[in-house]
C-alpha positions as CSV (number, residue, x, y, z in Angstrom):
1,X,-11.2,-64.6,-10.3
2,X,-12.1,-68.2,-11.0
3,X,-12.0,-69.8,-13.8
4,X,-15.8,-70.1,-15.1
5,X,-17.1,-74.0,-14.5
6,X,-17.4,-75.7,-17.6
7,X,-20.5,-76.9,-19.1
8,X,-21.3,-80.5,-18.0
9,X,-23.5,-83.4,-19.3
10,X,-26.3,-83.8,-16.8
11,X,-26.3,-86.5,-13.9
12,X,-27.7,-89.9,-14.2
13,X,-27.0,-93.5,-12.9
14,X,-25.0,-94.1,-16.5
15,X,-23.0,-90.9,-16.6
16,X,-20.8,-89.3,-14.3
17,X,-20.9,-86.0,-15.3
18,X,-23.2,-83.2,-12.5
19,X,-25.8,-80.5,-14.1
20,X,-25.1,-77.3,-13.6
21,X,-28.6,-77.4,-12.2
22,X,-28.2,-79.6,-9.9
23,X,-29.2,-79.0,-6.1
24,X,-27.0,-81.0,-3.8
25,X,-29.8,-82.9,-1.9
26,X,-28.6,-86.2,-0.2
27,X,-30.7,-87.7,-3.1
28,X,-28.6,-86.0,-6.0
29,X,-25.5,-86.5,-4.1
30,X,-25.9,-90.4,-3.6
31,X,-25.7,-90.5,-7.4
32,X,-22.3,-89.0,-6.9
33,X,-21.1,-91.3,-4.5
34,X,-22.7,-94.3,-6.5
35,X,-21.1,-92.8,-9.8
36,X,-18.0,-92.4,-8.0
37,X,-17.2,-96.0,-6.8
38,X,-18.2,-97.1,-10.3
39,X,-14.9,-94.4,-11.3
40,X,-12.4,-95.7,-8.8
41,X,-13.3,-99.8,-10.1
42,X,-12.3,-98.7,-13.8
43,X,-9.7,-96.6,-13.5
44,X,-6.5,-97.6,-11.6
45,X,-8.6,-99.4,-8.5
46,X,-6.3,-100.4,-5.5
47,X,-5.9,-103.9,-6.7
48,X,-4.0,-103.2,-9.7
49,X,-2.0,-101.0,-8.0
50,X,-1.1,-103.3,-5.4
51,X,-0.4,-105.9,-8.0
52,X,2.3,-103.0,-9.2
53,X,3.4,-102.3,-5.2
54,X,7.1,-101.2,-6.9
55,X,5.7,-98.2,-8.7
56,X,4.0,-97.2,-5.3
57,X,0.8,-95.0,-5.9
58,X,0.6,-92.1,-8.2
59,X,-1.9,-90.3,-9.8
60,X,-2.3,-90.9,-13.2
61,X,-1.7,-87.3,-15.1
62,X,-5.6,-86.7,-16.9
63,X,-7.5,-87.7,-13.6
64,X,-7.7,-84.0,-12.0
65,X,-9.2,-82.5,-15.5
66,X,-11.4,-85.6,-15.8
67,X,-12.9,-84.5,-12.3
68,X,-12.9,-80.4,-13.3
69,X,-15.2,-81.7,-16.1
70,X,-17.4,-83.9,-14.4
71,X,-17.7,-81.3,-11.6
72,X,-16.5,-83.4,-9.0
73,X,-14.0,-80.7,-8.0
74,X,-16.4,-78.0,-7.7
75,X,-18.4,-79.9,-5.2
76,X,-17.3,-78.4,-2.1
77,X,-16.6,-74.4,-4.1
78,X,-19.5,-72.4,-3.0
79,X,-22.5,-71.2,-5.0
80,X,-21.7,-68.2,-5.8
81,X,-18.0,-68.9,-7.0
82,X,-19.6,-71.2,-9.7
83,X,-19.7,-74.3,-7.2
84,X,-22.0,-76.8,-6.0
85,X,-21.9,-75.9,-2.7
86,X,-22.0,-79.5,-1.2
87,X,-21.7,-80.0,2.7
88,X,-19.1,-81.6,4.1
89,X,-21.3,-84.2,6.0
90,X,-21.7,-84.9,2.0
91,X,-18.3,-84.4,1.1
92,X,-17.2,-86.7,4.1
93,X,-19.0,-89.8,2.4
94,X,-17.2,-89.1,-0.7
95,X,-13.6,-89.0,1.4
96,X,-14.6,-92.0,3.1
97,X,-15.0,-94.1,-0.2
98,X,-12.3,-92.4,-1.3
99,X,-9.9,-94.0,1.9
100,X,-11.5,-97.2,1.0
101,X,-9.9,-97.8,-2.4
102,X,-6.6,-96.0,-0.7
103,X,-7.0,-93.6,-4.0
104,X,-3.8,-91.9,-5.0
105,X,-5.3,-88.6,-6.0
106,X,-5.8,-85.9,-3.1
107,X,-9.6,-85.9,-3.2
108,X,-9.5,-84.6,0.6
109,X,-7.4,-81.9,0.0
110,X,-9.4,-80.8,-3.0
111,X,-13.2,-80.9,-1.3
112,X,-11.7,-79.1,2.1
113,X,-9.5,-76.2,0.2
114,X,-12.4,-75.7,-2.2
115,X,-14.7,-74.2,0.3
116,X,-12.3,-71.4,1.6
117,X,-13.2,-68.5,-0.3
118,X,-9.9,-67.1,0.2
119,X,-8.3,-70.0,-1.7
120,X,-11.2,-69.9,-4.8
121,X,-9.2,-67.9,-7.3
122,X,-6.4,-71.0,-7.2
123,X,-8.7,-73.6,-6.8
124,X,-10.2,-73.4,-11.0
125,X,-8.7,-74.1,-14.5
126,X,-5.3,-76.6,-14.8
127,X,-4.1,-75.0,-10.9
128,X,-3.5,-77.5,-8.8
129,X,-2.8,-77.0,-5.1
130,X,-0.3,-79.0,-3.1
131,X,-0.3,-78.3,0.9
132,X,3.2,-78.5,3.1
133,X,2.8,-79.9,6.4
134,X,5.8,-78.7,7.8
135,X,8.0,-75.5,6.6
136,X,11.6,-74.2,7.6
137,X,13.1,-71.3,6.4
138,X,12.3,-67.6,6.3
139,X,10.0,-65.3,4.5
140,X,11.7,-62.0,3.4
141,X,9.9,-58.4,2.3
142,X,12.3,-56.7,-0.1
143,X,12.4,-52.7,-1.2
144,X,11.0,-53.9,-4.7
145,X,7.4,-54.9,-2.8
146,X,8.4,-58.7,-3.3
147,X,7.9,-61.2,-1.1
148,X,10.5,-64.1,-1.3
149,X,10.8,-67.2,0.6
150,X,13.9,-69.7,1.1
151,X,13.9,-72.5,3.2
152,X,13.2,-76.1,2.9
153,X,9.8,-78.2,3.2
154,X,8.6,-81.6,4.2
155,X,6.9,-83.9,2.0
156,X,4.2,-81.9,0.5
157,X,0.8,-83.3,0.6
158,X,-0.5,-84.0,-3.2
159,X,2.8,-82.7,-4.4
160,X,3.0,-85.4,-7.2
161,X,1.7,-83.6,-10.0
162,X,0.8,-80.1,-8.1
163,X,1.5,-76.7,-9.9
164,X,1.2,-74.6,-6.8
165,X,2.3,-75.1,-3.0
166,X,0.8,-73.3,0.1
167,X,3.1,-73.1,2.5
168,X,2.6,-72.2,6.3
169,X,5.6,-69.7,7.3
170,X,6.4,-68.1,10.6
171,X,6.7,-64.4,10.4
172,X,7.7,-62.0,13.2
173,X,5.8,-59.6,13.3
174,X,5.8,-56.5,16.7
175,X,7.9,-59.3,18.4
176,X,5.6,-61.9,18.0
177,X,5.4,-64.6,15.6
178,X,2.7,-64.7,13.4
179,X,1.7,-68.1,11.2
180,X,1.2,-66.8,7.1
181,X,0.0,-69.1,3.9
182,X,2.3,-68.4,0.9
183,X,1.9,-69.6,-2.5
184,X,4.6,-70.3,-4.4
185,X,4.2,-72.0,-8.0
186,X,6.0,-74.8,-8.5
187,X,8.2,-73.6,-11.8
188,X,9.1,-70.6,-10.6
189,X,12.8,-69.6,-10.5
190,X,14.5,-70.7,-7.4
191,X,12.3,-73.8,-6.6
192,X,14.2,-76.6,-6.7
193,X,11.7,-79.8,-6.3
194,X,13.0,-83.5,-5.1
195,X,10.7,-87.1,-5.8
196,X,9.6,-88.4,-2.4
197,X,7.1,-90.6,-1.8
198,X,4.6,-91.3,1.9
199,X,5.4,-94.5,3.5
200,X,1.8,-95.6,2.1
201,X,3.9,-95.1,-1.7
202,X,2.2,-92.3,-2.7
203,X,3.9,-90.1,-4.9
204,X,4.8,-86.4,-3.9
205,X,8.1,-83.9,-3.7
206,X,9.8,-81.9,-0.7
207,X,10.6,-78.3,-1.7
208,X,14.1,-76.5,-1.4
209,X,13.5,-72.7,-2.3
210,X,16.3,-70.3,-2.9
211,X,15.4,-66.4,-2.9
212,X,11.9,-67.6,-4.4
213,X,9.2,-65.0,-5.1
214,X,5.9,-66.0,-3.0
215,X,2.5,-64.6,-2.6
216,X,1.0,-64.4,1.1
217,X,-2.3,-65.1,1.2
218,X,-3.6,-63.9,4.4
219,X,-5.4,-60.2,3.7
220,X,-5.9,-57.8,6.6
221,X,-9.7,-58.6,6.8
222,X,-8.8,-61.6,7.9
223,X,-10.1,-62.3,11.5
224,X,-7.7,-65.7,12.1
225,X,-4.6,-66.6,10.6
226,X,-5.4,-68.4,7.5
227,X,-3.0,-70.9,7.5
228,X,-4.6,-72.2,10.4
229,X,-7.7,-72.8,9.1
230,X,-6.0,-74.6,5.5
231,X,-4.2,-76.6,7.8
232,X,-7.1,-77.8,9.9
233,X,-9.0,-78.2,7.2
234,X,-6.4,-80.5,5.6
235,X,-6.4,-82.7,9.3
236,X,-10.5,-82.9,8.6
237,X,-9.9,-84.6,5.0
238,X,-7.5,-86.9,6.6
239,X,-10.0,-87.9,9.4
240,X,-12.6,-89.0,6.6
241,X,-10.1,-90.6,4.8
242,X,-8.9,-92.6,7.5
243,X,-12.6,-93.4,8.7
244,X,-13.1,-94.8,5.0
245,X,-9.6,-96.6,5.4
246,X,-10.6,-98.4,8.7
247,X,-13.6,-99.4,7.3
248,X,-12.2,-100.8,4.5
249,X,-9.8,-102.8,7.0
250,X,-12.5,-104.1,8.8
251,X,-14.8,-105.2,6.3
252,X,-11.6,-106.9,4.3
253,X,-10.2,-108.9,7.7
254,X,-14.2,-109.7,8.4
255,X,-14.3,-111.0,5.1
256,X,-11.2,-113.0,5.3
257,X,-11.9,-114.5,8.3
258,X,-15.6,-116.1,7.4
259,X,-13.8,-117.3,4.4
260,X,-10.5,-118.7,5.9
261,X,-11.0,-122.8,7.3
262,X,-8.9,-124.0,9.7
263,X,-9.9,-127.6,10.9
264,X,-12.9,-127.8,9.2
265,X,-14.2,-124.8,10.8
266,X,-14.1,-120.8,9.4
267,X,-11.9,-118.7,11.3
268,X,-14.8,-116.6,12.4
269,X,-15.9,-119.5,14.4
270,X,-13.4,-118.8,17.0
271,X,-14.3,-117.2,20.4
272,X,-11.6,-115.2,21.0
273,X,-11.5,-113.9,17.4
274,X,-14.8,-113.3,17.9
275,X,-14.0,-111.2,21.0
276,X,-10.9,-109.4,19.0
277,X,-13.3,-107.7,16.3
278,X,-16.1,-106.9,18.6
279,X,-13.6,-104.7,20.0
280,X,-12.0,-103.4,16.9
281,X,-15.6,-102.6,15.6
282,X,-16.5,-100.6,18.7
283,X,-13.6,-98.9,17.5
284,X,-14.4,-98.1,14.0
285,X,-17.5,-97.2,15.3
286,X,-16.3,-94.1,17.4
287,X,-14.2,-92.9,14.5
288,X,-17.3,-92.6,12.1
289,X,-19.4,-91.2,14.3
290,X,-16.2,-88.7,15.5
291,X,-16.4,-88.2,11.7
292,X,-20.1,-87.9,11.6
293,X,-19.6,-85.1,14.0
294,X,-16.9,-83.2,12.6
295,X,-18.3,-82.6,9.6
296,X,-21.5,-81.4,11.0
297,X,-19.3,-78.6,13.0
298,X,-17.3,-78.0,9.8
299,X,-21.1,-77.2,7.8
300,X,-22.1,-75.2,11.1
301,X,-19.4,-72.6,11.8
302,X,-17.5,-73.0,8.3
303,X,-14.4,-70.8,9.8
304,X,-14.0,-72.8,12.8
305,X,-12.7,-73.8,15.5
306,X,-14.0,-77.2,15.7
307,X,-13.6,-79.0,18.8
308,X,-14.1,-82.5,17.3
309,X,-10.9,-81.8,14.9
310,X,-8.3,-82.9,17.8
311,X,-10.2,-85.5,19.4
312,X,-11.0,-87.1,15.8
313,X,-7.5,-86.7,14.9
314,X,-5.6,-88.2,18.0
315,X,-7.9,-90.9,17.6
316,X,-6.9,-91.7,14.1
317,X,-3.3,-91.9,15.9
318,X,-3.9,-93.5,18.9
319,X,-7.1,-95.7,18.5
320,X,-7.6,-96.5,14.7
321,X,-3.7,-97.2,13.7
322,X,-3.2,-99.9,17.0
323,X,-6.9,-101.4,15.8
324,X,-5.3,-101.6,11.7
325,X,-2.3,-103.6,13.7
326,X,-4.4,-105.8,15.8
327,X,-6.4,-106.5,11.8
328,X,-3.4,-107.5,10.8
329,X,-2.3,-109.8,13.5
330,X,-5.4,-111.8,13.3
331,X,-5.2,-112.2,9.9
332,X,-1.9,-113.8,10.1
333,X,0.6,-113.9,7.4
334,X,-1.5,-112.7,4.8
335,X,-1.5,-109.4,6.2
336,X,2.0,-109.0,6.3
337,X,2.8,-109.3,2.5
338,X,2.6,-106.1,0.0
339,X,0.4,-108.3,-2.5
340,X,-2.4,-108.0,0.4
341,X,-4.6,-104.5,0.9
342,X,-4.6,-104.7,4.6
343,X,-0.5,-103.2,4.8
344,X,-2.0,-100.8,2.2
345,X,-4.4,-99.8,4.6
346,X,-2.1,-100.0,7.8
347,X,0.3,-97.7,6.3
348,X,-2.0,-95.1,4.6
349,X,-3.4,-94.6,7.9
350,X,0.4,-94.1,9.3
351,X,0.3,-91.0,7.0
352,X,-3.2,-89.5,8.3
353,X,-1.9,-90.2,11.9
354,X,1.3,-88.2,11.5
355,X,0.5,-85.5,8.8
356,X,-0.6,-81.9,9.8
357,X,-0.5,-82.4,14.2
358,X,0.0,-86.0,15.1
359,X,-1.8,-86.9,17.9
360,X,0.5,-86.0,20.5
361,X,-0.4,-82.7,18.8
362,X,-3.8,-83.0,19.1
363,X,-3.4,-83.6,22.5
364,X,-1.9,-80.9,23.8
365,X,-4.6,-78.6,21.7
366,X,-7.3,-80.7,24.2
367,X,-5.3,-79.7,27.3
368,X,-4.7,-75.9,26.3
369,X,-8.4,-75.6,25.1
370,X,-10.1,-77.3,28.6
371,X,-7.2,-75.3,30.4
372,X,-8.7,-71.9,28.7
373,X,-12.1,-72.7,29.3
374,X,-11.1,-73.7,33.2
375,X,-9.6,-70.3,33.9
């Protein structure tokens, strides 16, 4: 079972901490998200990380329990498994301020998992889950009723300081194959982990396991694979990450360019500027209300599917990532050096692009699902 919620200071506009009592009205949960950008200013805030770019991103190693104790953790957990039982239209705003400040911890991954009840038991006390986008190897049933894995893994997602890893596996199964989540704990015998880090220099591992014992996940009251929905939820956190990362883009170059003079006149002064970001802010537009929307399907059928996932998803790949260029190029040089949060941005949206179904991907799930519906 869980592990029971600690007690917590109650919630006010000086503390950070949630009451157990506490009812997550948009009221109450505004106090979060106020409470939580005050967190992310003191304590490591993008600008002193970028002033350390050579040490990349990582998450500092008392920041998960400091959540578990305010509650933030337990936001998305439902009710009755000792949760708050936020929605994810909620949740989603939190994410987005989150992808503002390009945090280093995996507050996504935490908020999405957390509502699964299959996934509740691993989601209290010091566990910490780690999700692998990508998996080969094979899964193996031996006589002694043990299930072992070996194989090798992409860079897992919040890997950095993660004690367990959920990993998606093929399994045949009656001559089909059959997508399983297994759990493997990180110091278990046989797990041999390597330091990686994303291209946006956030710190994480890629797994080699060798004759590793594993737990699968998936029961046999389970309607859908579950690794399906883990992964799609995963691809949801990153699309309100990146919305809160395009926004930060945005308001940064804006920023920079009623700021910047060049012949006596702000940049913003300049027609065709002008023109550049009207275009780039229809675009940031579409992705919050795709977000918007997402997380409205997400609160509405909880075990999907959700038709907004691909659509939001390729357009974090397609749409959002050539917009973060096109910041960059009008921002000039500036936007080219590592001491500047706009590459920052760029790349951390290169990593919610790619990770769990790029949007090539996402693209073909569009064309099978309006083929489906066609016949």
């Amino acid at each position: 079972m869980r592990a029971p919620m600690k007690s917590r200071k109650p919630l006010s506009p000086n503390r950070y901490w949630i009451c157990e009592a506490d009812v997550m009205d948009n009221e109450s949960f505004m106090l979060v998200v106020d409470n939580a950008r005050r967190w992310f200013a003191q304590h490591q805030p993008l600008a002193d990380r970028i002033a350390r770019f050579h040490d990349g991103h990582a998450e500092a190693g008392d920041t998960r329990s400091t959540w578990t104790d305010m509650g933030w953790t337990a936001l998305s957990v439902p009710e009755a498994e000792g949760g708050f039982d936020a929605s994810m239209a909620q949740c989603f705003q939190l994410l987005r301020l989150a992808g503002s400040d390009a945090r280093p911890e995996p507050l996504d991954l935490i908020l999405m998992l957390g509502a699964v009840p299959a996934l509740a038991p691993y989601m209290g006390g010091n566990m910490r889950l780690a999700l692998a986008d990508r998996w080969f190897g094979q899964l193996e049933f031996t006589d002694a009723a043990q299930t072992v894995l070996h194989g090798s893994s992409g860079a897992l997602y919040g890997g950095h300081l993660a004690t367990h890893a959920l990993l998606p596996v093929v399994v045949k199964a009656q001559g089909a194959c059959v997508l399983k989540l297994a759990c493997v704990a990180l110091d278990s015998p046989g797990v041999l982990r390597e330091a990686v880090r994303l291209i946006d220099g956030r710190h994480t591992v890629r797994l080699r396991l060798q004759q590793a014992a594993v737990q699968v996940l998936d029961s046999e009251e389970t309607t859908a694979p579950l690794a399906d929905q883990v992964l799609d939820r995963a691809a949801a956190g990153l699309v309100a990450d990146a919305s809160g990362v395009f926004k930060g883009a945005f308001e940064l170059t804006l920023d920079y360019l009623k700021q910047r003079r060049q012949f006596g006149r702000p940049l913003s002064d300049q027609q065709a500027l002008q023109h550049r970001m009207a275009d780039i802010f229809c675009d940031l537009q579409q992705m919050l209300a795709l977000s918007e929307r997402l997380a409205a399907e997400i609160d509405a059928q909880p075990a999907g599917p959700w038709t907004t996932l691909p659509i939001a998803k390729s357009f974090v790949g397609r749409r959002a990532l050539r917009a973060a260029g096109q910041l960059i190029q009008v921002s000039g040089g500036i936007g080219m050096t590592e001491e500047y949060r706009l590459g920052h941005y760029y790349k951390r949206l290169h990593v919610a692009a790619t990770l769990f179904g790029d949007a090539e991907h996402q693209l073909r799930r569009i064309a099978v699902r309006e083929t489906l519906f066609a016949a």
